[in-house]
C-alpha positions in Angstrom: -2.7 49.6 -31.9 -1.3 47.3 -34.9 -4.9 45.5 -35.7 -2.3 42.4 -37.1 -1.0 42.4 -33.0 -4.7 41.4 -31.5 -4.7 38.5 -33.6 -4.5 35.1 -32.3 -3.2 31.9 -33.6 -2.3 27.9 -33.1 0.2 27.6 -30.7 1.0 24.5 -32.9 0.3 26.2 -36.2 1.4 29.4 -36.0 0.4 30.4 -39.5 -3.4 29.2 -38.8 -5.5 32.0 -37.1 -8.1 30.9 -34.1 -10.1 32.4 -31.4 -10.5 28.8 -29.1 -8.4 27.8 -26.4 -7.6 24.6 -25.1 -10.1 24.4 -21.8 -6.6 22.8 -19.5 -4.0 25.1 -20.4 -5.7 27.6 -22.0 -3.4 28.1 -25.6 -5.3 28.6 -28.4 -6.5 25.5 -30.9 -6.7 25.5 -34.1 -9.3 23.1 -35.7 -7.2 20.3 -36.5 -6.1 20.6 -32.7 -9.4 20.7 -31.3 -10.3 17.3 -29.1 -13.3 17.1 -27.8 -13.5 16.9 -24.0 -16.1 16.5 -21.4 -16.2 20.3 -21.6 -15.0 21.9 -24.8 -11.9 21.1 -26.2 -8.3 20.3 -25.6 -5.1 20.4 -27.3 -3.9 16.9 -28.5 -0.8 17.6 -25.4 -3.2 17.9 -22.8 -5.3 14.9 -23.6 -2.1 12.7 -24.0 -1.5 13.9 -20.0 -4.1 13.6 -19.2 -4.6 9.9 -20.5 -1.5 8.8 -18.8 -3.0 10.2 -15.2 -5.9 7.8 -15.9 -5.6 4.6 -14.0 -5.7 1.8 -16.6 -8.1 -1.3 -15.9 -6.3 -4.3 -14.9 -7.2 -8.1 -15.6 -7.9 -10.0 -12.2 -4.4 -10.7 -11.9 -3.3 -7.4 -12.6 -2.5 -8.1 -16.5 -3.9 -5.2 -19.4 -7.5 -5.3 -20.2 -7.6 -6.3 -24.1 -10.5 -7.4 -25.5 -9.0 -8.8 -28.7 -7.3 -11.8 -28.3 -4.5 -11.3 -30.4 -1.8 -13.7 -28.8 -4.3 -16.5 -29.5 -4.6 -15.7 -32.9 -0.8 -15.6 -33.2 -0.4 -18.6 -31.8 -2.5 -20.1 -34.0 -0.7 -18.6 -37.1 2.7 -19.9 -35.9 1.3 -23.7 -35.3 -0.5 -23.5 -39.0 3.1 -22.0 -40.2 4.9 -24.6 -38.5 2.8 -27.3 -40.1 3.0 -25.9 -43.5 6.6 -25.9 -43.1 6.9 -29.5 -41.5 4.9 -31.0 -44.4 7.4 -29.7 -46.7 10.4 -30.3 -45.2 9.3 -33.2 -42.8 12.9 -33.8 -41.0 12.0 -30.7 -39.3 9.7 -33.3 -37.1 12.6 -35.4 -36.4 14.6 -32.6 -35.3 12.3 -30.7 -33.4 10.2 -33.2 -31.7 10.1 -33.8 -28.0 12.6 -37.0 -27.1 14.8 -37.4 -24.4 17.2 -39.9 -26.5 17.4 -41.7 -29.8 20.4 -42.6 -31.8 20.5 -42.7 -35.8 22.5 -45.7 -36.8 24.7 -45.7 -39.8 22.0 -46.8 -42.8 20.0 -43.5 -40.7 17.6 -45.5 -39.1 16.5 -44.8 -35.6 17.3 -47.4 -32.7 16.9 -47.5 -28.9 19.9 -45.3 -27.1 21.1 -48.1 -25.1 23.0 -49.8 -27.5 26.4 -52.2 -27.6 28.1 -49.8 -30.6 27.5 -46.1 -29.5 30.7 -45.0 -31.3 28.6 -46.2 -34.6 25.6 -44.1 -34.1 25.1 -40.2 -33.9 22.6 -39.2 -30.2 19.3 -37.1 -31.1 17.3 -35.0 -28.3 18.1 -34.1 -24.6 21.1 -36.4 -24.1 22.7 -34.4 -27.2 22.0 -31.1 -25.2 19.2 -30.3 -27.7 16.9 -28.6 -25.0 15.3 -26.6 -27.1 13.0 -29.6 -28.0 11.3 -28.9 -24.8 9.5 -25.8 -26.5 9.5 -26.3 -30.7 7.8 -29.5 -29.9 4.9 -27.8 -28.5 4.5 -26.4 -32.3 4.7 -29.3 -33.9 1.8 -31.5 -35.3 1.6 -35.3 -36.8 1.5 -35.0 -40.6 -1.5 -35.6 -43.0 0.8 -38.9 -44.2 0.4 -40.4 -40.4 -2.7 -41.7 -40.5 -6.3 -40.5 -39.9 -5.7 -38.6 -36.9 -3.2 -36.7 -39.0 -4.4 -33.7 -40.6 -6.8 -33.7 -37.7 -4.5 -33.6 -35.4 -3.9 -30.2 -35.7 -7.1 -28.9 -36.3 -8.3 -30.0 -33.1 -5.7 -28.4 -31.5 -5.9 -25.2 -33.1 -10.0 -25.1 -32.5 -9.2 -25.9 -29.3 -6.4 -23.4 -28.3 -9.0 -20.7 -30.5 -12.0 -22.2 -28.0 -9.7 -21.3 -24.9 -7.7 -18.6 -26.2 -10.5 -16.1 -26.7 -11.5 -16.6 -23.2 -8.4 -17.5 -20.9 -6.5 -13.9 -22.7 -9.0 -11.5 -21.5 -9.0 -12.9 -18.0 -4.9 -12.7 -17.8 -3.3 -10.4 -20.3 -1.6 -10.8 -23.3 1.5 -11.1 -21.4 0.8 -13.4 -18.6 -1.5 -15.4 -20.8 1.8 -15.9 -23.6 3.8 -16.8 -20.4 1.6 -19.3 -19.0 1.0 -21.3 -22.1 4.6 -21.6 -23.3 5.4 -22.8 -19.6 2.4 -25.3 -20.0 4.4 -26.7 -23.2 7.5 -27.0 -21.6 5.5 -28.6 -18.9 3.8 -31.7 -21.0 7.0 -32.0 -22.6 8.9 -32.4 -19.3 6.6 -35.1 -18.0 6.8 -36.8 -21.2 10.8 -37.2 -20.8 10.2 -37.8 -17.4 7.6 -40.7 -17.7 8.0 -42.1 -21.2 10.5 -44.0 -22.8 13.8 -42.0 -23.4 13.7 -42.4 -27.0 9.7 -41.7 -28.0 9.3 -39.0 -29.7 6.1 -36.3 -29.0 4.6 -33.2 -30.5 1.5 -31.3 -30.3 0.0 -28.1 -28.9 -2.2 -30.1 -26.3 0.2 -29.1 -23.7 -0.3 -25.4 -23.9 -3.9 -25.7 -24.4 -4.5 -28.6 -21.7 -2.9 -25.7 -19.4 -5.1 -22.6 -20.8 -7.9 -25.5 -19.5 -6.7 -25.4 -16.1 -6.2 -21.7 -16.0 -9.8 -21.4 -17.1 -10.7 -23.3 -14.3 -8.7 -21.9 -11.8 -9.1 -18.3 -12.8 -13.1 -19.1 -13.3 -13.2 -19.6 -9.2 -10.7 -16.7 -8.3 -13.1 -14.5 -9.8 -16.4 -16.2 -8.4 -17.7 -17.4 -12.1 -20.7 -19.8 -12.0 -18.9 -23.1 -11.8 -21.4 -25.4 -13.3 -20.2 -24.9 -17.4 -16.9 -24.6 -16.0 -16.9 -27.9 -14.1 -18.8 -29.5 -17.2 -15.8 -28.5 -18.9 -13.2 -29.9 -17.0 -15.4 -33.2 -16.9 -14.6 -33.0 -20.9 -10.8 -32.4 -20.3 -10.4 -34.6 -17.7 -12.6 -37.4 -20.2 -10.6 -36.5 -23.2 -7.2 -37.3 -21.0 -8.7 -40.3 -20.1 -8.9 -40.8 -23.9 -5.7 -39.9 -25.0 -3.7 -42.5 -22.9 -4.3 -44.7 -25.9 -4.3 -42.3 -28.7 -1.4 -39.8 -28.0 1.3 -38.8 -25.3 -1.3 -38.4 -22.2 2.0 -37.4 -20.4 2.2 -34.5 -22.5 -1.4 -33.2 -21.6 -1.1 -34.2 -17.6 2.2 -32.2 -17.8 0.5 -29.0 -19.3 -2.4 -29.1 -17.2 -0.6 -29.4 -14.2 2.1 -26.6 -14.9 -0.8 -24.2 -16.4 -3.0 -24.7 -13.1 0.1 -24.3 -10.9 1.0 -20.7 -12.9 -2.8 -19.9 -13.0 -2.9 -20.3 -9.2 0.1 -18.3 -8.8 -0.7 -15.4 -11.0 -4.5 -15.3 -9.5 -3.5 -15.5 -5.7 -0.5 -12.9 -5.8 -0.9 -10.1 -3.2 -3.1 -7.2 -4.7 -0.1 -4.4 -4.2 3.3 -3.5 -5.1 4.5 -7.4 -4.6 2.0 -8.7 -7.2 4.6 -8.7 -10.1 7.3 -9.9 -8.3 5.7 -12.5 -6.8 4.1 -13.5 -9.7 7.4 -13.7 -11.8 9.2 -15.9 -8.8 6.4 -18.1 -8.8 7.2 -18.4 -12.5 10.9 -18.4 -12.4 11.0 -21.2 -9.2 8.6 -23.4 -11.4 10.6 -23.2 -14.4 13.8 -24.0 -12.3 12.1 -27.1 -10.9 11.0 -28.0 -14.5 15.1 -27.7 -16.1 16.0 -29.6 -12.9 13.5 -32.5 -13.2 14.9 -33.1 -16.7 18.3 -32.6 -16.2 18.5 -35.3 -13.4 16.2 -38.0 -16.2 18.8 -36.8 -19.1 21.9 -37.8 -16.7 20.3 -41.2 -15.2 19.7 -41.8 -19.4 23.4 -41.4 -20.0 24.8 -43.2 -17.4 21.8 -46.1 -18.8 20.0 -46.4 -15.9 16.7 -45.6 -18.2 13.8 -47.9 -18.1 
């Protein structure tokens, strides 16, 4: 017998000689193939199987278990981008700004939208199908020019959505927790065309983050948290809206905590089974399509000037 015949090698490196076999499908491993197992070692094919058979842990409402909270922090990059941007080219405010209407006149002032001479000024915002305002306003802040609450505005925010983020992610998902915040932006921004006057502008993250509050709360009782910090803490949201009715657009914040509870709820109280996702992203979907049809109906009744 050829001694060169009994000897046995990687099934992955054929050139490397070894005497270990994989303990699941029994081919031999060479060193750099060896993973340890609960008993010896497996070949890097078997563990990968074997890692796919393993349920993964789910969040409460069924999102992946990550306990980084890496959309937060990219949130928070884009907002700090956004501003960096905004404070260098500051017409990006005034073009990206919530409003429902507002009209630049000829010497590219701004002026109410119901005016005598329409054919002499150029429409801004909803009414010039500029919908997209509904979500880049959400990343935009007031300026360090503005006043005190300028540069400040901003970091409040962003400790704020950083406070919540790291919190609110873990207990959804990366995925549902991105979802739920951008809805909560178009949210305050939809109440704020719906409630304020068609051509004041608005900006600011307090939307999203006002609805990562209400998710906390309502995800904090889904999963039977001890409710005294978290009702201290709604206290302090609630206070701060109070607050903010003379200070900034309280519409904005109502709206986000009202959609971000309202997606909360429905990504919380899904059925546990194969109907959790859909249900979940109808819920979604049928809130969003109420949202485009609240402001659609306020954009026509501001054409046709029947506007407060």
């Amino acid at each position: 017998m050829d001694p060169e015949s009994a000897v046995t090698t990687c099934y992955r490196h054929p050139k490397v000689e070894c005497h270990v076999r994989c303990t699941r499908c029994e081919r031999y491993i060479c060193p750099d193939c060896m993973r340890e197992a609960a008993v010896g070692h497996q070949c890097p094919e078997c563990v990968s199987e074997g890692a796919r058979s393993v349920r993964q842990a789910r969040t409460v409402v069924g999102g992946r278990i990550s306990a980084t909270p890496v959309t937060t922090y990219a949130l928070i990059a884009l907002n700090v981008l956004v501003y960096v941007a905004e404070v260098a080219r500051p017409g990006i405010v005034d073009r990206f700004s919530v409003v429902a209407a507002r009209l630049t006149g000829p010497d590219g002032l701004f002026y109410v939208y119901q005016t005598p001479h329409p054919a002499e000024f150029e429409a801004h915002g909803l009414v010039a199908g500029e919908w997209e305002r509904l979500l880049t306003g959400g990343f935009l802040h007031l300026q360090p020019t503005e006043g005190t609450f300028g540069l400040l505005h901003i970091v409040m925010n962003m400790v704020a959505l950083w406070q919540l983020g790291r919190v609110v992610e873990p207990m959804l998902g990366r995925v549902r927790y991105l979802a739920l915040y951008l809805l909560a932006v178009v949210g305050g921004s939809v109440l704020t065309v719906l409630l304020a006057d068609p051509g004041q502008a608005a900006l600011g993250a307090s939307g999203g983050i006002f609805g990562l509050g209400a998710a906390y709360y309502v995800l904090s009782r889904r999963i039977g948290a001890d409710m005294a910090q978290v009702n201290r803490f709604m206290v302090f949201l609630l206070l701060w809206l109070v607050i903010s009715a003379g200070l900034t657009s309280w519409q904005g914040h109502l709206g986000g905590l009202l959609v971000g509870g309202a997606v909360a709820a429905a990504f919380a109280w899904a059925p546990r089974d194969g109907r959790r996702v859909p249900v979940q992203a109808g819920a979604y979907v049928l809130l969003l399509a109420v949202l485009v049809v609240a402001v659609a109906v306020r954009v026509a009744a501001v054409k046709d000037g029947g506007a407060a």
